[in-house]
C-alpha positions in Angstrom: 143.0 -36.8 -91.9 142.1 -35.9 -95.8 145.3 -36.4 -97.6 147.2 -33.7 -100.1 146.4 -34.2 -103.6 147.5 -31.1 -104.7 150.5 -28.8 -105.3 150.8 -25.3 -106.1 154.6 -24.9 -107.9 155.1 -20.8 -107.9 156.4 -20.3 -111.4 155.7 -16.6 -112.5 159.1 -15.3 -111.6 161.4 -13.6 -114.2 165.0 -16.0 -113.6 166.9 -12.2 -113.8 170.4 -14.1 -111.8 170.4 -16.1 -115.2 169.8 -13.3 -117.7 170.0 -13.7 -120.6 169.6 -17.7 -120.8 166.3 -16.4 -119.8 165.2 -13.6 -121.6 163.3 -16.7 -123.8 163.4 -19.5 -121.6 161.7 -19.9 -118.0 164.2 -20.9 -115.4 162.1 -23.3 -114.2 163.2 -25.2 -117.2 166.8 -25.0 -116.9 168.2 -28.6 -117.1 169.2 -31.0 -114.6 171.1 -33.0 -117.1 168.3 -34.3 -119.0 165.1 -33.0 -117.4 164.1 -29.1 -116.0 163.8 -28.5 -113.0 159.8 -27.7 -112.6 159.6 -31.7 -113.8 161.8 -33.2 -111.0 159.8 -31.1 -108.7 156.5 -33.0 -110.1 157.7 -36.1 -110.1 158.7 -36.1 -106.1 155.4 -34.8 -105.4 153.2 -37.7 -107.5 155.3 -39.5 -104.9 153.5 -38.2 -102.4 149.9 -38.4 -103.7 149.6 -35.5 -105.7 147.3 -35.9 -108.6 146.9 -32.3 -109.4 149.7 -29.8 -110.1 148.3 -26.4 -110.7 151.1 -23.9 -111.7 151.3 -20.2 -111.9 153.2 -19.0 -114.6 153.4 -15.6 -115.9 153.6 -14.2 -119.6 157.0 -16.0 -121.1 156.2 -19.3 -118.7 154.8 -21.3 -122.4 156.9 -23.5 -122.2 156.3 -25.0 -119.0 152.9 -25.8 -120.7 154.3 -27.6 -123.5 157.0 -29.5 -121.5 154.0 -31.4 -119.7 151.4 -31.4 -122.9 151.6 -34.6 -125.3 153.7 -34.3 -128.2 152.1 -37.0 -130.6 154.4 -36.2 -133.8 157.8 -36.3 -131.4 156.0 -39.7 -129.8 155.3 -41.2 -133.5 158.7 -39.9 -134.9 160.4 -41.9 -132.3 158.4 -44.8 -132.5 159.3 -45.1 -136.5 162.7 -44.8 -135.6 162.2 -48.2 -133.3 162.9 -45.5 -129.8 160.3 -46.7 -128.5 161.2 -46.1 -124.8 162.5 -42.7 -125.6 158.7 -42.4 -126.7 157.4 -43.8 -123.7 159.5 -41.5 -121.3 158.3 -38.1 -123.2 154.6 -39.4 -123.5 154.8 -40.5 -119.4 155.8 -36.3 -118.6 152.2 -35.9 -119.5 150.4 -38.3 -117.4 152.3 -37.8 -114.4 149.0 -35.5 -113.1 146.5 -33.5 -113.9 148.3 -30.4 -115.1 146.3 -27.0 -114.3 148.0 -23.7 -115.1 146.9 -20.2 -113.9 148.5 -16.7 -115.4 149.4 -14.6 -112.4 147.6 -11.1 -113.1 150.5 -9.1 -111.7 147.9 -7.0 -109.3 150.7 -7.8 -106.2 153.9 -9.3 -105.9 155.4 -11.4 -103.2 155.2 -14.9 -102.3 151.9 -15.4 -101.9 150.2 -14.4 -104.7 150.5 -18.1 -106.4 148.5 -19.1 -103.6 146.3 -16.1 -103.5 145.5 -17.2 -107.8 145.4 -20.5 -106.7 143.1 -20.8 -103.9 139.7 -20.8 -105.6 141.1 -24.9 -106.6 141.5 -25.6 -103.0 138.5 -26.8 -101.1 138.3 -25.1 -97.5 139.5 -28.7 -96.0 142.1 -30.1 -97.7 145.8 -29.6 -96.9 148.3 -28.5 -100.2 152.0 -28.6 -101.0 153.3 -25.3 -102.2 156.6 -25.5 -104.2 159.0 -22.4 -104.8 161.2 -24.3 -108.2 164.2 -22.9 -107.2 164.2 -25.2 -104.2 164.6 -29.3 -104.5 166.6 -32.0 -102.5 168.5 -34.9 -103.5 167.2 -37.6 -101.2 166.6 -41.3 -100.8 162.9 -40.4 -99.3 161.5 -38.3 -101.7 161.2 -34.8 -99.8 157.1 -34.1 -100.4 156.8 -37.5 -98.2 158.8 -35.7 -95.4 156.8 -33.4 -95.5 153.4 -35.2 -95.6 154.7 -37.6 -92.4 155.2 -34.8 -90.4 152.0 -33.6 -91.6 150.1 -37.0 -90.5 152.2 -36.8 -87.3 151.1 -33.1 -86.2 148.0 -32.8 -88.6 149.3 -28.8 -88.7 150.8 -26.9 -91.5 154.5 -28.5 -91.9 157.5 -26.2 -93.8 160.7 -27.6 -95.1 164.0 -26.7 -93.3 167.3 -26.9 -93.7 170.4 -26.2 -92.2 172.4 -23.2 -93.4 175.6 -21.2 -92.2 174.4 -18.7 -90.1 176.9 -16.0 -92.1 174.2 -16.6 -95.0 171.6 -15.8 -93.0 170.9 -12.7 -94.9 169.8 -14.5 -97.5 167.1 -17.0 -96.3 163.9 -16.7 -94.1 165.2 -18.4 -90.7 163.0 -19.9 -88.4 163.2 -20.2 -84.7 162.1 -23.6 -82.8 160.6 -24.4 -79.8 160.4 -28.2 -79.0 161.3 -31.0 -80.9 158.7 -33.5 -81.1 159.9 -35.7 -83.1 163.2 -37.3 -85.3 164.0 -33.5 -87.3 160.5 -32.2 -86.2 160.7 -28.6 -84.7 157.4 -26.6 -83.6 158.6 -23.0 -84.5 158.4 -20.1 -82.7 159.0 -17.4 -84.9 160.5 -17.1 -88.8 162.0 -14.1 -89.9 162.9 -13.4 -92.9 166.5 -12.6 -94.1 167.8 -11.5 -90.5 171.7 -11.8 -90.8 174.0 -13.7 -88.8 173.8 -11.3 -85.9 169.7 -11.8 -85.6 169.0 -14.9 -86.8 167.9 -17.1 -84.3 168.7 -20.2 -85.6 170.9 -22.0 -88.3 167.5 -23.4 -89.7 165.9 -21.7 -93.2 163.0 -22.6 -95.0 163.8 -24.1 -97.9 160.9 -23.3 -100.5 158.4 -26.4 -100.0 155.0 -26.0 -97.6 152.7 -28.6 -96.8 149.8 -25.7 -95.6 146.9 -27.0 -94.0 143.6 -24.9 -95.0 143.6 -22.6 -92.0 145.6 -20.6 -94.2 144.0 -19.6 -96.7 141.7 -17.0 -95.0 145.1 -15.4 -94.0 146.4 -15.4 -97.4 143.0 -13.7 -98.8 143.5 -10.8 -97.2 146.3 -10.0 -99.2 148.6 -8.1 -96.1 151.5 -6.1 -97.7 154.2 -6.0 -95.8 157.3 -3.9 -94.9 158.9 -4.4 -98.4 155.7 -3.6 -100.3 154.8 -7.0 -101.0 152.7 -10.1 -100.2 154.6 -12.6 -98.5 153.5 -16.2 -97.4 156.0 -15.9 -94.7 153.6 -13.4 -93.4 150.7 -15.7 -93.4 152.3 -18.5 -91.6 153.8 -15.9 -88.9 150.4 -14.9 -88.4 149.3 -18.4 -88.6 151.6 -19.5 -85.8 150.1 -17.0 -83.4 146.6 -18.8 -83.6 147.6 -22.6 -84.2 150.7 -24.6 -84.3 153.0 -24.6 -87.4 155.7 -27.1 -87.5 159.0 -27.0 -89.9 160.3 -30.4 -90.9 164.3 -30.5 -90.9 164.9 -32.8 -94.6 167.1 -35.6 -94.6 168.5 -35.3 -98.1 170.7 -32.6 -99.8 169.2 -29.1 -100.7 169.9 -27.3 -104.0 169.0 -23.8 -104.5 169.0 -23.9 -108.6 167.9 -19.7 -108.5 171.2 -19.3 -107.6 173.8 -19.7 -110.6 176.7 -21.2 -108.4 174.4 -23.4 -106.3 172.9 -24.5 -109.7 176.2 -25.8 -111.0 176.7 -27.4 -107.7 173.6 -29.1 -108.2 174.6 -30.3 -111.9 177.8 -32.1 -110.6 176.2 -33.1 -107.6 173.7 -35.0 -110.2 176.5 -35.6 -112.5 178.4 -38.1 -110.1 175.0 -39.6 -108.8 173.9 -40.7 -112.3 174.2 -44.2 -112.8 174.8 -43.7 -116.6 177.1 -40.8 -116.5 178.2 -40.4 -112.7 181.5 -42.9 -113.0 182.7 -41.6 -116.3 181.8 -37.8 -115.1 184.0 -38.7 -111.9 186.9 -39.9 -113.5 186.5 -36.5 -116.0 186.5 -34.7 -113.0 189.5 -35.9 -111.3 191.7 -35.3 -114.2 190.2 -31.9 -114.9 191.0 -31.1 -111.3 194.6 -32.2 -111.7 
């Protein structure tokens, strides 16, 4: 089967849960300690074979764009002062991929429209990672090859799962499974989206990364609006599992949800204590704080 080589990261939202940090800055660039989120993203998914990252940003989303460019006087600066693997590091950020970035033209809103901007990159057999920024996991198996070894298991569209309280399904698409085929490999049923813990049939969410297969994209074209007046990928992929088989991969690892500002400081500390450099000082800081 032709392998993923590239990712769509959906960037073009406004951050307005961390207003008004980002009135100027995208939250896709927040900071996990010493890198933004969009870039640990990136890095898991060259991990899996991606060699080109298209992003779709929206009108204050520069940054992004010059997080990833070279910055040759920063790169000589440090290199005078002898920091030379400091220089190395920021020079690296650029070659991870090929970077391509597409404005989203704000003619719908929803979920799929990064795809919908995006799909003229993707030829009409190739398979593609789409990542929501919000969403990463803390794993030992980066979570993009997860993804792409269910993919090679099932060669159909694969989504990330994860499990949730099903009090706080109000606040996540939920997915329901049929059989298990394999180690944390569900064929779903159904997904619906936001249901509450009444409804939901299942304590399984998606968790913002796709690995789509290109039977999609036809779906996605024809731009469907749906009940809350926008263009969801959820859609597509419901209407994708009536035709074919869609599969939802449950990830070993542990999920942050960085859109949300308490889940975001949850996943500072929880990078905090991991950090080789900082995580035993950090702990010990901690522990006395706590006292």
């Amino acid at each position: 089967m032709k392998q993923p080589t590239k990712a769509i990261i959906c960037a073009a939202g406004l951050g307005t849960r961390f207003l008004p940090q980002t009135k100027a800055m995208p939250k896709e660039m927040l900071p996990i300690i010493d890198k933004p989120i969009v870039q640990l993203i990136v890095e898991q998914a060259v991990k899996a074979g991606v060699t080109d990252v298209i992003i779709v940003t929206g009108s204050t989303k520069r940054s992004i764009e010059d997080h990833f460019d070279r910055s040759f006087e920063l790169e000589a600066k440090l290199r005078l002062s002898g920091k030379n693997e400091m220089a190395d590091q920021i020079q690296a950020i650029a070659e991870l991929a090929n970077f391509i970035y597409i404005r989203q033209k704000g003619e719908g809103y929803g979920s799929a429209m990064p795809v919908i901007e995006a799909m003229h990159l993707i030829d009409e057999n190739e398979p593609f990672f789409v990542f929501f920024p919000d969403d990463y996991f803390m794993t030992s198996k980066p979570w993009p090859i997860q993804l792409k070894d269910a993919y090679n298991k099932t060669g159909k569209s694969v989504i990330s799962l994860v499990e949730v309280d099903k009090k706080d399904a109000d606040k996540y698409g939920m997915v329901e499974t049929g059989e298990q085929v394999y180690d944390r490999l569900y064929r779903l049923k159904n997904f619906v989206e936001k249901p509450g813990e009444e409804n939901t049939p299942s304590n399984l969410a998606s968790a913002g990364s796709f690995l789509l297969s290109p039977d999609i994209l036809p779906l996605v074209a024809m731009k469907k609006v749906g009940n809350n007046g926008e263009i969801m990928l959820a859609d597509s992929i419901i209407e994708l599992m009536h035709s074919d088989e869609v599969y939802g991969c449950a990830i070993d690892g542990v999920w942050h949800d960085t859109g949300d500002p308490m889940k975001y400081l949850q996943a500072l500390v929880d990078e905090a204590l991991d950090n080789q450099k900082f995580g035993p000082d950090f702990e010990i800081y901690l522990r006395e704080r706590l006292k």
